[in-house]
N, CA, C and O atoms as a MOPAC input file, in Angstrom:
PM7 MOZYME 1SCF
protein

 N     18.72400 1    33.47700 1    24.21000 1
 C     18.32200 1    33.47000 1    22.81900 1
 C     18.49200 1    32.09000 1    22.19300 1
 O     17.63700 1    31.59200 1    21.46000 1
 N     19.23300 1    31.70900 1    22.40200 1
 C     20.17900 1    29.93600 1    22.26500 1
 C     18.67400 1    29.30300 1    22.14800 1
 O     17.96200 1    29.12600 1    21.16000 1
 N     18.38200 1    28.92400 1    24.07600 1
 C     17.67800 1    28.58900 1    24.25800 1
 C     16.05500 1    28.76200 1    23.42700 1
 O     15.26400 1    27.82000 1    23.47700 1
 N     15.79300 1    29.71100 1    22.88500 1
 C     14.27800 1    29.65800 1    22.16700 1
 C     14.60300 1    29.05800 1    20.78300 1
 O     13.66100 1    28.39900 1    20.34200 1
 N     15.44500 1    29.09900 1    20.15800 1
 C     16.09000 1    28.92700 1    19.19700 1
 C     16.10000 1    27.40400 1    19.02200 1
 O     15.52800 1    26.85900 1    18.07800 1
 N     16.77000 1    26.74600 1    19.96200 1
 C     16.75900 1    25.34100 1    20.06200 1
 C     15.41700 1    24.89800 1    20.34700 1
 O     14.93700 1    24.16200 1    19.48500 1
 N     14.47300 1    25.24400 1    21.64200 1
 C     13.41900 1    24.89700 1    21.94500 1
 C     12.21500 1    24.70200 1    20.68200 1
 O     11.39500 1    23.79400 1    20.54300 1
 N     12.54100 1    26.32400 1    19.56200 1
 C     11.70700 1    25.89100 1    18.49000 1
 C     12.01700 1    25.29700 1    17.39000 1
 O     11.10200 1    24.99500 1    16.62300 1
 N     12.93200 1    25.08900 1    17.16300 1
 C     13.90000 1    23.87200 1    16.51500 1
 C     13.68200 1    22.36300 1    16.49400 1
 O     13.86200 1    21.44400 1    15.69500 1
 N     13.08300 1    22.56500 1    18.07500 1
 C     13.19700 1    20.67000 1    18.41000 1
 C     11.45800 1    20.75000 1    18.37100 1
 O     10.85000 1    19.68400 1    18.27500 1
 N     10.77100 1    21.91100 1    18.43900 1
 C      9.33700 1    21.26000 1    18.40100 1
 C      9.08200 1    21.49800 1    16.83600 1
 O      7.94000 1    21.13800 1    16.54900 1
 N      9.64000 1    21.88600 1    15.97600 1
 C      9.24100 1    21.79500 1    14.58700 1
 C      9.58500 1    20.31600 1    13.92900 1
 O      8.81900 1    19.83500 1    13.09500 1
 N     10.87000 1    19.57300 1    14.38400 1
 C     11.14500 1    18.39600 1    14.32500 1
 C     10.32700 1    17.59500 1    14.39200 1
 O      9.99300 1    16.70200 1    13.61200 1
 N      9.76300 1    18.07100 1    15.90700 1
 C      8.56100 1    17.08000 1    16.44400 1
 C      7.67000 1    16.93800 1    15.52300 1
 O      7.43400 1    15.94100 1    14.84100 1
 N      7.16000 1    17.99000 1    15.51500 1
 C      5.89200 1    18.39300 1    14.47700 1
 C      5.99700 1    17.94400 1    13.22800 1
 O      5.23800 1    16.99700 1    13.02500 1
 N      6.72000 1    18.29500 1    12.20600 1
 C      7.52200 1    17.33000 1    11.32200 1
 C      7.23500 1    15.90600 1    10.81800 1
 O      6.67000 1    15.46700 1     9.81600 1
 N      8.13500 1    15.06600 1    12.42400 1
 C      7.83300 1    13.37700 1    12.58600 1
 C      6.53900 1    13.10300 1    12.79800 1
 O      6.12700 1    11.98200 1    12.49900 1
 N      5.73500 1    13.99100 1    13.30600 1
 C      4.39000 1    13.19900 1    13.60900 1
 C      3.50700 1    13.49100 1    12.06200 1
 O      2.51100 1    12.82000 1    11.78900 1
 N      3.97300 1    14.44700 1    11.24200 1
 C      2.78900 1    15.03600 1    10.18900 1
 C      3.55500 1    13.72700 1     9.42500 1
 O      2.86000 1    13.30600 1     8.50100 1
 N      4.93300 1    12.93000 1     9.61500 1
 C      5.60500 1    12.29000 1     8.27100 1
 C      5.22000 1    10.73700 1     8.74500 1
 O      5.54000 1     9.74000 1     8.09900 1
 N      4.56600 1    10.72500 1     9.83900 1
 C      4.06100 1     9.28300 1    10.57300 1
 C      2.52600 1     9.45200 1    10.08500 1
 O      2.02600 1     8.60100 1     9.35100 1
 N      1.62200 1    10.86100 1    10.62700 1
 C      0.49900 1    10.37600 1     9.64700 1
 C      0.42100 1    10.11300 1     8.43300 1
 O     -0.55900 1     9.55800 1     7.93500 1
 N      1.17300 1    10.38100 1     7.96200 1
 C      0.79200 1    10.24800 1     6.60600 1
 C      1.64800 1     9.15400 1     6.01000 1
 O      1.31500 1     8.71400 1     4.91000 1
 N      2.72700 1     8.66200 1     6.62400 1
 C      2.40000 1     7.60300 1     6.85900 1
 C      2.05000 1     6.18600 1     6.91100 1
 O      2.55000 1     5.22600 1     6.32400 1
 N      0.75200 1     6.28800 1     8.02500 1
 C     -0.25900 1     5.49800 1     8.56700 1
 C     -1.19600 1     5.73300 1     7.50100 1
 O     -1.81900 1     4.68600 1     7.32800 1
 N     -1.55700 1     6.57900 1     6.75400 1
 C     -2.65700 1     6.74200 1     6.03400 1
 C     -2.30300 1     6.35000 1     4.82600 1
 O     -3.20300 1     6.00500 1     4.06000 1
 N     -0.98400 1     6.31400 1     4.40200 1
 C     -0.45400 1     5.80400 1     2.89400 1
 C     -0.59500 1     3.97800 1     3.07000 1
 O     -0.93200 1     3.30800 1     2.09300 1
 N     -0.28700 1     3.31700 1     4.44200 1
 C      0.00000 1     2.28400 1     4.81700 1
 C     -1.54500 1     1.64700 1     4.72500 1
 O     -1.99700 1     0.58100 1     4.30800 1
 N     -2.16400 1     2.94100 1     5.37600 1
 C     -4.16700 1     2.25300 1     5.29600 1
 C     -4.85200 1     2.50500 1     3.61800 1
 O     -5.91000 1     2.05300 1     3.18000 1
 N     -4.26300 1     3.01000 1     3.21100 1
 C     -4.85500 1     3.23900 1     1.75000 1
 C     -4.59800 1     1.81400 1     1.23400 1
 O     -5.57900 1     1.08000 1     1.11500 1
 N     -3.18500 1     1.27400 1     0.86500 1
 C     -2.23600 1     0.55100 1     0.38100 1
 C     -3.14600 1    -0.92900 1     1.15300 1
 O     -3.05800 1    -1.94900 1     0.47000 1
 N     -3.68600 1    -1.01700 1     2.02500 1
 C     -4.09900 1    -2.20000 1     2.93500 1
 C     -2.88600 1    -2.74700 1     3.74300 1
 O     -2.90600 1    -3.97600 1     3.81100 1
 N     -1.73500 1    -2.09900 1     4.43300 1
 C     -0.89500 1    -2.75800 1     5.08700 1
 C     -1.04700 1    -2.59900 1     6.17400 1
 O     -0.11100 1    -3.18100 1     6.72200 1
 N     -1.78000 1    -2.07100 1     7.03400 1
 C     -2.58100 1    -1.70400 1     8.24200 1
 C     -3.75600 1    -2.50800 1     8.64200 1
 O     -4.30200 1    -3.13800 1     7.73700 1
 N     -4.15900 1    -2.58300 1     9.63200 1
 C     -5.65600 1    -3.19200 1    10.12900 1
 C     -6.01200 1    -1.99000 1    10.49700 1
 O     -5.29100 1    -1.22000 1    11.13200 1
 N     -7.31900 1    -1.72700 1    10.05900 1
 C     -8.45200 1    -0.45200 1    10.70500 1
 C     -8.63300 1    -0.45900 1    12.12100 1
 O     -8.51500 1     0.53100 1    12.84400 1
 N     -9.03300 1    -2.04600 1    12.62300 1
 C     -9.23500 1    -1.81000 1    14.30800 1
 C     -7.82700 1    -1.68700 1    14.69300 1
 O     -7.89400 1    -1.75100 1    15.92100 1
 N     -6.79900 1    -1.57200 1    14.43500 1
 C     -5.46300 1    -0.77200 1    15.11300 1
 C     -5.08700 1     0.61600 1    14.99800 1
 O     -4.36000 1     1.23300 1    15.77600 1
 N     -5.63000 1     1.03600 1    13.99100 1
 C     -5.64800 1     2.24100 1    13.70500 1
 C     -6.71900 1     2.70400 1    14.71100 1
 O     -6.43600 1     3.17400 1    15.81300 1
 N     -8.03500 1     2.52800 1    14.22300 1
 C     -8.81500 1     3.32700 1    15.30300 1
 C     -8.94300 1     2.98700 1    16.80000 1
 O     -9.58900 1     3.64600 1    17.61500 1
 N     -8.26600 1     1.91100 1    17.03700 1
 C     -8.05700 1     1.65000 1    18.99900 1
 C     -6.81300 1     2.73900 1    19.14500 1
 O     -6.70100 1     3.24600 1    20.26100 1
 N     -6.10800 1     3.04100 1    18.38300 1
 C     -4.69000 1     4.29400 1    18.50800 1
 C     -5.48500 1     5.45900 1    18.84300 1
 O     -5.24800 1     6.09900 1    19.86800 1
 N     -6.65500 1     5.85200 1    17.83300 1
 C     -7.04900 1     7.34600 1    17.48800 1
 C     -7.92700 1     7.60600 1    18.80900 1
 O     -8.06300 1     8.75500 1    19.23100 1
 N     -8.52800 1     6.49000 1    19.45800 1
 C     -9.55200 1     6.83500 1    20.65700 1
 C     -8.84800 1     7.63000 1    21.73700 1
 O     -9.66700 1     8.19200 1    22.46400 1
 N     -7.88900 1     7.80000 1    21.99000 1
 C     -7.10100 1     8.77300 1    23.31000 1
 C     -7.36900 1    10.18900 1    22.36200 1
 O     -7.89200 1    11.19800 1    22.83500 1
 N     -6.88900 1    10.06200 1    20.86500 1
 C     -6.82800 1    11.64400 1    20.61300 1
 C     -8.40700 1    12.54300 1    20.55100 1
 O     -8.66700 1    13.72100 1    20.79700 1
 N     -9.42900 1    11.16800 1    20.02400 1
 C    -10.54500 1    11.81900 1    20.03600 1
 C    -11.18800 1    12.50000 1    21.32600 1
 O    -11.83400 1    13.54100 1    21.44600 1
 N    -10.67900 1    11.30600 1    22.46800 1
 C    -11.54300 1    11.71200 1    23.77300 1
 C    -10.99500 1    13.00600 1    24.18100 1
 O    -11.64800 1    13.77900 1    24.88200 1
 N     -9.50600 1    13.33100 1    23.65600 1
 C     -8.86100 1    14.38500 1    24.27700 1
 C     -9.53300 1    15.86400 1    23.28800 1
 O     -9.52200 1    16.99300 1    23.77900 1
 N    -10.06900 1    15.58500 1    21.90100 1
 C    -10.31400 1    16.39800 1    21.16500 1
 C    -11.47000 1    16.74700 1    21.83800 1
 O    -11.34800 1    17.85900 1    22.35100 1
 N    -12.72200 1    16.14500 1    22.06900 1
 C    -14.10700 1    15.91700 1    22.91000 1
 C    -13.72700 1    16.73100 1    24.07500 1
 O    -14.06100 1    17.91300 1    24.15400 1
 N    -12.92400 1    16.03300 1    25.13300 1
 C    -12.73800 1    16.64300 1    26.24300 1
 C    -12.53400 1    18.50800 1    25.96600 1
 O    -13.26300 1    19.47100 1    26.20700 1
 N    -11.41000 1    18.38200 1    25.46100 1
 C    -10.59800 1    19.73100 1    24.93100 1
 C    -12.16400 1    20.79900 1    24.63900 1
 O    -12.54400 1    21.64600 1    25.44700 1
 N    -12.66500 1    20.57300 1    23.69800 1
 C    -14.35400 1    21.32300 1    23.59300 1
 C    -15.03100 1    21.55600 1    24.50100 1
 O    -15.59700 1    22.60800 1    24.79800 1
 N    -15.01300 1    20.19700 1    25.20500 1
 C    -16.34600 1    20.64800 1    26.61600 1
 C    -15.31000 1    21.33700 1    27.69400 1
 O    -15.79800 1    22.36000 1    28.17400 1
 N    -14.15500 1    21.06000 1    28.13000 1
 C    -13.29800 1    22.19000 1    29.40200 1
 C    -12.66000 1    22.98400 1    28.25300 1
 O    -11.55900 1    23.15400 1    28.77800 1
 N    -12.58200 1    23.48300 1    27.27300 1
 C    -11.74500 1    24.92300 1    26.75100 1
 C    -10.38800 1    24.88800 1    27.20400 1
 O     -9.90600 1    25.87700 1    26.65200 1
 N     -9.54600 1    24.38900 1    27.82400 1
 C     -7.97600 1    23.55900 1    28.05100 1
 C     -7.17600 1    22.68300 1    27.74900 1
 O     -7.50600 1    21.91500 1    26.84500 1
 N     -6.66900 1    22.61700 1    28.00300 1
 C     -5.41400 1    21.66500 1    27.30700 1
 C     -5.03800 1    20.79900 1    28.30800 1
 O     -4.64700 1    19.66700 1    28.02200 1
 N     -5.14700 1    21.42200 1    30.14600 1
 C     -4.98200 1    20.70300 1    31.45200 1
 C     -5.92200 1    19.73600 1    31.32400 1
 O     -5.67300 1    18.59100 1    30.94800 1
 N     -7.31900 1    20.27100 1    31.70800 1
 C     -8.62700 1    19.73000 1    32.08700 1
 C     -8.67600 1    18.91600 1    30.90900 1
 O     -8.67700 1    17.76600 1    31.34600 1
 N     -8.71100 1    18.87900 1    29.84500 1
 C     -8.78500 1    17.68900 1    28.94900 1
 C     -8.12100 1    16.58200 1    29.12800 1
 O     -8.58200 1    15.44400 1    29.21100 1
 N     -6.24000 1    17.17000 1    29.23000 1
 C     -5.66900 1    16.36000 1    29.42900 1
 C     -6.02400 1    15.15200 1    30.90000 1
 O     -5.85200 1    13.93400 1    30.86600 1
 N     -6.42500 1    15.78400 1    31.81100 1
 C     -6.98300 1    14.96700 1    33.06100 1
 C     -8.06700 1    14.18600 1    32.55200 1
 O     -8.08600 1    12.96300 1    32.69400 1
 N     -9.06600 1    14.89000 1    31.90800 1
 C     -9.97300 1    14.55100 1    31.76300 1
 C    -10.10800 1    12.96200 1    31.08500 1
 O    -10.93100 1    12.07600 1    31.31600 1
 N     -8.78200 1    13.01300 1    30.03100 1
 C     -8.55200 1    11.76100 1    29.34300 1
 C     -8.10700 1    11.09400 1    30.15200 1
 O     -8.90600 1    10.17500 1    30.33200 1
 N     -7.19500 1    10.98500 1    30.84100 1
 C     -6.44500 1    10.14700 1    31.73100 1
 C     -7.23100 1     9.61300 1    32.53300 1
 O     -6.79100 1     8.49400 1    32.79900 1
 N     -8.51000 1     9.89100 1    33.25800 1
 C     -9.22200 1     9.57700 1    33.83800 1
 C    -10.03000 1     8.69000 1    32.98000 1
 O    -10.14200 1     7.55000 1    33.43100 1
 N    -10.67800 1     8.94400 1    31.75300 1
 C    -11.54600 1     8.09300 1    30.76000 1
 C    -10.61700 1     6.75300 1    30.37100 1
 O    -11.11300 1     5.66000 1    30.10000 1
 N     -9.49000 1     6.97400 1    30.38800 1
 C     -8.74000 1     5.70600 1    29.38200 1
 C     -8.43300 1     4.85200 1    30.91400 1
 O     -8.54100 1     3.62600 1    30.91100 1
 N     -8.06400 1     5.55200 1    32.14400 1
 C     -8.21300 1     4.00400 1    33.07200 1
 C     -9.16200 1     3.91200 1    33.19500 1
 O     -9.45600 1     2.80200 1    33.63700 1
 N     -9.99500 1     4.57000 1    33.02700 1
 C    -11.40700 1     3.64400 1    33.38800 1
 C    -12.03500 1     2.81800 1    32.19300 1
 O    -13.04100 1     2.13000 1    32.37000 1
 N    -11.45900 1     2.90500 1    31.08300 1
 C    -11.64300 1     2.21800 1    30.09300 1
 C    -10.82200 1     0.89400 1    30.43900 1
 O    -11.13300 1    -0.27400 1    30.20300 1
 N     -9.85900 1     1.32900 1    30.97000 1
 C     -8.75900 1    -0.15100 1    31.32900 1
 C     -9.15700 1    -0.95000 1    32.46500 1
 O     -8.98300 1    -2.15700 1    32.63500 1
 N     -9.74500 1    -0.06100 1    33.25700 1
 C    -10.40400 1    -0.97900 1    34.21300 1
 C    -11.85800 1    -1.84100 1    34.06500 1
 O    -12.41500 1    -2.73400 1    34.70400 1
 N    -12.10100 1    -1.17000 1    33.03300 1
 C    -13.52000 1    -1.84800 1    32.47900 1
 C    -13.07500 1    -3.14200 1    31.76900 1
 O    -13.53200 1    -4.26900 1    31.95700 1
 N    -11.95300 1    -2.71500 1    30.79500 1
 C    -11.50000 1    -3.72200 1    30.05200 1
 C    -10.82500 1    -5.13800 1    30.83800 1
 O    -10.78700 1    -6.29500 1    30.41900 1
 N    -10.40200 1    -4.65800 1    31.92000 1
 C     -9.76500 1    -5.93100 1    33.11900 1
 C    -10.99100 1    -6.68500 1    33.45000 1
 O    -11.07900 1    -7.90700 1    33.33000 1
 N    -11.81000 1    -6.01400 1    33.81600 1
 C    -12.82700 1    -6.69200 1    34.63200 1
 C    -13.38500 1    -7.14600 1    33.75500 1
 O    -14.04700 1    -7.99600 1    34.35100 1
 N    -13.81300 1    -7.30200 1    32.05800 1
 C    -14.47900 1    -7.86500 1    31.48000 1
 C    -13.43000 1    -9.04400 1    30.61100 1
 O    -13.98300 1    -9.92700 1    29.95500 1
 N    -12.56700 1    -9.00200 1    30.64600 1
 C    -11.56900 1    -9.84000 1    30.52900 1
 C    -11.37700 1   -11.01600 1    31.75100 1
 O    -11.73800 1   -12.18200 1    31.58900 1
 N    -10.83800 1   -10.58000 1    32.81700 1
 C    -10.72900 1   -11.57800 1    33.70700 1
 C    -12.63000 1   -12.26200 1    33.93500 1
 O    -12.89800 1   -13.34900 1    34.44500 1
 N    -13.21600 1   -11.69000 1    33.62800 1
 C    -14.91100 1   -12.48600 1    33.67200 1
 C    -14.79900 1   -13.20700 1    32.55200 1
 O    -13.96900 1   -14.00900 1    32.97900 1
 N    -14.94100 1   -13.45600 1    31.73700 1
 C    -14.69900 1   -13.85100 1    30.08600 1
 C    -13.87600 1   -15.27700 1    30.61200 1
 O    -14.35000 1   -16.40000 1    30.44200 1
 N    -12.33200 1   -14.97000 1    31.39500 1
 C    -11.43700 1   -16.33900 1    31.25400 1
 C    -12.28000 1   -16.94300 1    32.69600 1
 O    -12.64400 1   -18.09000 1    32.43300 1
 N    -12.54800 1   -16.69600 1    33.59500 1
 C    -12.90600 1   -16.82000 1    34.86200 1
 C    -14.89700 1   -18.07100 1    34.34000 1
 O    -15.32500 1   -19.08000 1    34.90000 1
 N    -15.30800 1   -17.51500 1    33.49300 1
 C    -16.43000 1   -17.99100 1    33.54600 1
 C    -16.63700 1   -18.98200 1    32.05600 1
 O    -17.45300 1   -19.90000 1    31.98200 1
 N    -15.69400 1   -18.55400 1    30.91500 1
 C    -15.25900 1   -19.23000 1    29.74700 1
 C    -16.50200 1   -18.73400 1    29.06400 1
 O    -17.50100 1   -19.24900 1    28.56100 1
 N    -16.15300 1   -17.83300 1    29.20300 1
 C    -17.32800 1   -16.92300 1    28.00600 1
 C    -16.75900 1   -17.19600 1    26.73300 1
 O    -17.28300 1   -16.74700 1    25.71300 1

């Protein structure tokens, strides 16, 4: 009993810190103490996972699904980076 007790205890916390961080980030972006392209390079994992989440109906398969999109975003991003210093784009 302990145990559920604590378990939902510590995810309401959670839940909590993240609703008292958006908001926040959004008091901080209203105010102008934020940059927009930092904000929205943050939000692109949650969208692809929101996207994903719709087209597989899971929470797994999304979750893979992202993990797979964001290295390959990183690997896109290497290779167009090291071309860029490599050729002095």
């Amino acid at each position: 009993m302990i145990e559920v007790v604590s378990i939902g205890l510590s995810l309401a916390l959670t839940g909590i810190g993240v609703l008292l961080m958006l908001f926040s980030g959004i008091r901080n972006l209203m105010h102008g103490k934020s940059d927009v392209k930092k904000i929205v390079s943050l939000a692109v994992p949650f969208v692809v996972f929101g996207i994903s989440w719709a087209i597989a109906g899971g929470a797994t398969e999304a979750g893979i699904a992202t993990m797979i999109f964001m290295l390959a975003v990183l690997v896109l991003f290497i290779l167009v980076t090291g071309l860029r210093s490599t050729f002095k784009f």
